[in-house]
C-alpha positions in Angstrom: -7.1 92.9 -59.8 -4.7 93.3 -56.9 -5.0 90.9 -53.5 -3.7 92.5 -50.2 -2.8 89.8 -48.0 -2.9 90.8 -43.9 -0.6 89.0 -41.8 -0.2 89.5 -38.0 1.8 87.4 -35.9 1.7 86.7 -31.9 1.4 84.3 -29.0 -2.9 85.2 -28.7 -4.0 83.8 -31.4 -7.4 85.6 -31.0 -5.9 88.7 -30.5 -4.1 88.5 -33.7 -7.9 87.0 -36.0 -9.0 90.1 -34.0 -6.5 92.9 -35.4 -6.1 91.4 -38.9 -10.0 91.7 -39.3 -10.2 94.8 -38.2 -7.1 96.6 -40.0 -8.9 94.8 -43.4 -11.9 96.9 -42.6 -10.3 100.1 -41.6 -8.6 99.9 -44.6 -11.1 99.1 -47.1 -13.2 102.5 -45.7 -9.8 104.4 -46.3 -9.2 103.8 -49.5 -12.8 104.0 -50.7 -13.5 107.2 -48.9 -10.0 108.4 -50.2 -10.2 107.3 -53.8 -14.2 107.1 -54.4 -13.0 103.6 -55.5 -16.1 101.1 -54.7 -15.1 97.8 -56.0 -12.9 97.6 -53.1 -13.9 94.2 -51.2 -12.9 91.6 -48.0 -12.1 88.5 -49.8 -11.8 86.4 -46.6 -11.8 87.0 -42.9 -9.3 86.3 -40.7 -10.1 83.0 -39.1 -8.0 81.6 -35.4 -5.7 79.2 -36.7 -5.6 75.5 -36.0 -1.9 75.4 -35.7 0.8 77.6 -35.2 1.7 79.3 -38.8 5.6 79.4 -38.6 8.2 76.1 -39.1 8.0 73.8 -35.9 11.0 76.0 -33.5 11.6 72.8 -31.1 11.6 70.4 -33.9 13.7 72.7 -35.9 16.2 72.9 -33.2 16.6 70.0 -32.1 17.5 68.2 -35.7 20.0 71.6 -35.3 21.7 70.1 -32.8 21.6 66.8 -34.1 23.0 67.6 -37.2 25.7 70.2 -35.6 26.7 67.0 -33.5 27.5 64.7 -36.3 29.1 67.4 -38.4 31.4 67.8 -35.4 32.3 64.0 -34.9 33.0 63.8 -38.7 35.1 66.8 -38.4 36.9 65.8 -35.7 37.5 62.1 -37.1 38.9 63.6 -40.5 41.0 65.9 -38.2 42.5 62.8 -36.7 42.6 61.3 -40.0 45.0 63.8 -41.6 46.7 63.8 -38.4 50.4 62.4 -39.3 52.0 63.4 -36.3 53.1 60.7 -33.6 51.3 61.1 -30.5 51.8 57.7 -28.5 54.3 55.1 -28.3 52.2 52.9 -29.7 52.1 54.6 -32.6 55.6 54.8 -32.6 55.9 51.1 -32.3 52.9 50.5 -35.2 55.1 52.8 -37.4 58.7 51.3 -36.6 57.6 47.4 -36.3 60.0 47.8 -33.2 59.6 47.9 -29.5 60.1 51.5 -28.0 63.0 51.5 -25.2 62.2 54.7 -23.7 59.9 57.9 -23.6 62.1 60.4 -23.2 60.5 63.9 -22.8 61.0 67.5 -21.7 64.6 68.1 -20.6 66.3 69.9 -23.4 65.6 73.5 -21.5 67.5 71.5 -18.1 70.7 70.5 -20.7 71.1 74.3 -21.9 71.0 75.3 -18.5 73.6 72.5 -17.4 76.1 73.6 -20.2 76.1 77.4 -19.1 76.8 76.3 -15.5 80.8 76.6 -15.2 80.7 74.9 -11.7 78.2 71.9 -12.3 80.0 68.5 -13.9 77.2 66.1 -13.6 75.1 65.7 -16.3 72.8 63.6 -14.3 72.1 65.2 -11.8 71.2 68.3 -13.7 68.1 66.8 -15.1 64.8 66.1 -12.8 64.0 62.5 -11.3 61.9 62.0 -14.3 64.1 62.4 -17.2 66.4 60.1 -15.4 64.0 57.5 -14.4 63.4 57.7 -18.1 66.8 57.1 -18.9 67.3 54.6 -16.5 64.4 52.2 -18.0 66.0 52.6 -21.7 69.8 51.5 -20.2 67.5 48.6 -18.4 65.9 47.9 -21.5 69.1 47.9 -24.0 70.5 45.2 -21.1 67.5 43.0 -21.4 68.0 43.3 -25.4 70.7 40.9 -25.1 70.2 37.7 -26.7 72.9 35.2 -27.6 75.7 37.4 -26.8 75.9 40.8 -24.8 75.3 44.2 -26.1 78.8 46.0 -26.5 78.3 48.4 -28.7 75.1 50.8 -29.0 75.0 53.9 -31.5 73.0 56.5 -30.9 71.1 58.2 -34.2 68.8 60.7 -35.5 67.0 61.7 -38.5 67.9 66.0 -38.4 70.8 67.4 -36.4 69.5 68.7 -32.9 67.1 65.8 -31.9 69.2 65.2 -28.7 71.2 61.9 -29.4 74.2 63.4 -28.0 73.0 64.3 -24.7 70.4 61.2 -24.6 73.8 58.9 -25.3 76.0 61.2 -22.5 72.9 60.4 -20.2 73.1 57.2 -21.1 76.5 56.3 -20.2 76.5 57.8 -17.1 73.6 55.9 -16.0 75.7 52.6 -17.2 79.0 54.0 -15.3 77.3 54.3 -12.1 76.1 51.1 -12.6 79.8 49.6 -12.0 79.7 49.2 -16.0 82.9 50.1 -17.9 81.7 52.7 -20.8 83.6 54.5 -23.8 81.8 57.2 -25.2 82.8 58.3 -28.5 81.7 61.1 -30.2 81.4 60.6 -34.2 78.9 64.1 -34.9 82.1 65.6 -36.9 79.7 68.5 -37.6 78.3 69.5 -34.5 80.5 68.0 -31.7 79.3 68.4 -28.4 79.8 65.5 -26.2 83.0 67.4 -24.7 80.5 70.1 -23.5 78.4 67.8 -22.1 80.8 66.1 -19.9 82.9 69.5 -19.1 86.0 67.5 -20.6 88.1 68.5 -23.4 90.9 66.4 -25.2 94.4 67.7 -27.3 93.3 64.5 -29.3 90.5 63.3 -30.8 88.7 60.5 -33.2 90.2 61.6 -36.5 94.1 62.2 -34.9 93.4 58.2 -34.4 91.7 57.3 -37.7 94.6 59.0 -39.3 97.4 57.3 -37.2 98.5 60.2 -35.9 98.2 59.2 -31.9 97.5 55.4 -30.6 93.8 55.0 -29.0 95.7 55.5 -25.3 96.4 59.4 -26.5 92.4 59.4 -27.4 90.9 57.4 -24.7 90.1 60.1 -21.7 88.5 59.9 -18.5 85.6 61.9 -17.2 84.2 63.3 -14.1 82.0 60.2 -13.7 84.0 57.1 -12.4 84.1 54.0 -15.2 83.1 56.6 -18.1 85.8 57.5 -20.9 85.1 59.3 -23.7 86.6 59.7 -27.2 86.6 63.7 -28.7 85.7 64.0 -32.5 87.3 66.8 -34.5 87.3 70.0 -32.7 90.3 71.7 -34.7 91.2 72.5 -38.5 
């Protein structure tokens, strides 16, 4: 025994009991007159449905949306998550246990141009208002460090070579200089020197002719463009 099941979908619900019925019954006179087959029989008749026969659309897409919402909060959360990058100064202070001095952003591509620039010899005034309103809070800042004695001696680091902690300390002292303070720069990168560059100055002595007693620190000690700024060369020659 085979069962044909008739299924016809549409908005008309009527329309749709109408055709199914009426295809059954075309059919079942085909086949008989065809096949001289007369066992063949409607089982049921279509009947209008009492509700719609496919899965509930609205209801369906609205636990969609639901659930393509909290997939994306979850995604995004575990994104953050994984995320070791630093991204505030907060952050930076929360990592460090230490206050941050300065935000200091944006002003490499201004320093490249600066040391092209034959002519220029300020530093300073090469970069925009806000990289030195930036530097200008961290000098204010070191200042206000002081505790039971002043501040004489500040050293500028970084982790990798190229993080800008020669041009951030050249900034720096020029900053302090016009502020009527007395500054020596000394350059101590014996890899990379560049603070020579960065204040257009270059001297016939450096750190390591002093280390090595060959020259006293007055041979060493040189003067810059900037008024109350001296510098002190590292190794530049074999």
């Amino acid at each position: 025994t085979r069962v044909l099941s008739i299924i016809v979908k549409g908005e008309n619900k009527e329309l749709c009991t109408n055709v199914a019925n009426v295809v059954s019954r075309v059919f079942v006179d085909l086949v008989s007159e065809k096949t001289k087959i007369e066992s063949l029989e409607i089982i049921a008749d279509a009947r209008i449905p009492e509700k719609p026969s496919g899965p509930p659309r609205m209801r369906n897409t609205a636990l969609a949306g639901i659930i393509g919402a909290f997939l994306a909060i979850v995604i995004v959360f575990v994104v953050e998550i994984m995320d070791s990058r630093i991204s505030t100064e907060k952050h930076v202070e929360d990592i460090l246990q230490q206050p941050l001095l300065a935000n200091i952003i944006d002003y490499r591509d201004e320093i490249a141009d600066y040391t092209k620039s034959s002519n220029n010899t300020n530093l300073l005034k090469s970069v925009t208002m806000q990289t030195q309103e930036s530097i200008r809070v961290l000098a204010t800042n070191i200042q206000f460090a002081e505790t039971s004695s002043p501040v004489r001696t500040i050293a500028f680091t970084s982790a990798t070579p190229g993080e800008g902690k020669s041009s951030i300390s050249a900034l720096t002292a020029q900053i302090m200089a016009a502020d009527n303070m007395r500054v020596l720069l000394v350059d101590m990168d014996f890899r990379n020197p560049c603070i020579g560059r960065l204040l257009k100055k270059k001297n016939s002595y450096d750190l390591v002719d002093y280390l090595s007693g060959k020259v006293g620190p007055e041979k060493v000690v040189m003067g810059t463009y900037t008024p109350n700024l001296y510098y002190i060369d590292s190794k530049h020659k074999d």
